[in-house]
C-alpha positions as CSV (number, residue, x, y, z in Angstrom):
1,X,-54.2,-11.0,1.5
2,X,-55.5,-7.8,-0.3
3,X,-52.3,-6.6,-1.5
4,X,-52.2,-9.4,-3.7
5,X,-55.3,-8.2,-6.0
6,X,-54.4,-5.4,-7.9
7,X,-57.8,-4.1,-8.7
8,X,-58.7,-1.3,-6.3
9,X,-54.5,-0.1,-5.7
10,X,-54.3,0.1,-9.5
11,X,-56.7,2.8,-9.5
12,X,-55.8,4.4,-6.5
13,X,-52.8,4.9,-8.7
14,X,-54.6,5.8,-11.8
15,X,-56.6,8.6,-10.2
16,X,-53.5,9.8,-8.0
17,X,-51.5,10.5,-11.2
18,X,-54.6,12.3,-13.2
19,X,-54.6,14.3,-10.4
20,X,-51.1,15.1,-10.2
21,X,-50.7,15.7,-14.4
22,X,-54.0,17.2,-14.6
23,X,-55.2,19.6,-11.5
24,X,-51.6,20.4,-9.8
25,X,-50.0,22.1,-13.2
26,X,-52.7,24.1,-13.8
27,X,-52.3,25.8,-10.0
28,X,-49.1,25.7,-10.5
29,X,-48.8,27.5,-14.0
30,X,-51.7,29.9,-12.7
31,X,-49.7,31.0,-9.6
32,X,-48.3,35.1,-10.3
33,X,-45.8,37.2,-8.3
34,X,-46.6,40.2,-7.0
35,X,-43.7,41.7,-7.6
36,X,-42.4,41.3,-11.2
37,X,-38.7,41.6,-11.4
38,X,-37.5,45.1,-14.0
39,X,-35.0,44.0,-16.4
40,X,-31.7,46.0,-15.8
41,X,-29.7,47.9,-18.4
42,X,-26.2,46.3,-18.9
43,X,-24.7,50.2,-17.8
44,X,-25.7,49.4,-14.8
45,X,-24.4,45.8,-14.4
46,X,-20.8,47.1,-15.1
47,X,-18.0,46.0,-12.4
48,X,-14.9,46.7,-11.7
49,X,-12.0,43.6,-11.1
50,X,-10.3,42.9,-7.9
51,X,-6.9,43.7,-8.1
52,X,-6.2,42.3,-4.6
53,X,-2.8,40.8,-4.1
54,X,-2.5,37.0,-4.1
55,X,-0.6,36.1,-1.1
């Protein structure tokens, strides 16, 4: 039964995590928008509260 020796699934697993703590962050970290989001002035952000009645 070849599930039962642990040599060749152990580093299936090895080389599975490398890849995914190694390779994946660094496409992942190197990924940029094309459109950058502009901070906002806080003049802008005002708003006005509801004054809606409650019934």
């Amino acid at each position: 039964m070849p599930q039962l020796n642990p040599a060749p699934w152990f580093m299936i697993l090895v080389f599975s995590w490398l890849v995914f703590l190694v390779v994946a962050p660094t496409k992942v970290t190197s990924h940029t928008f094309n459109n950058e989001p502009s901070p906002q002035t806080a003049k802008g952000t005002m708003t006005n509260p509801w004054n809606w009645p409650w019934h």
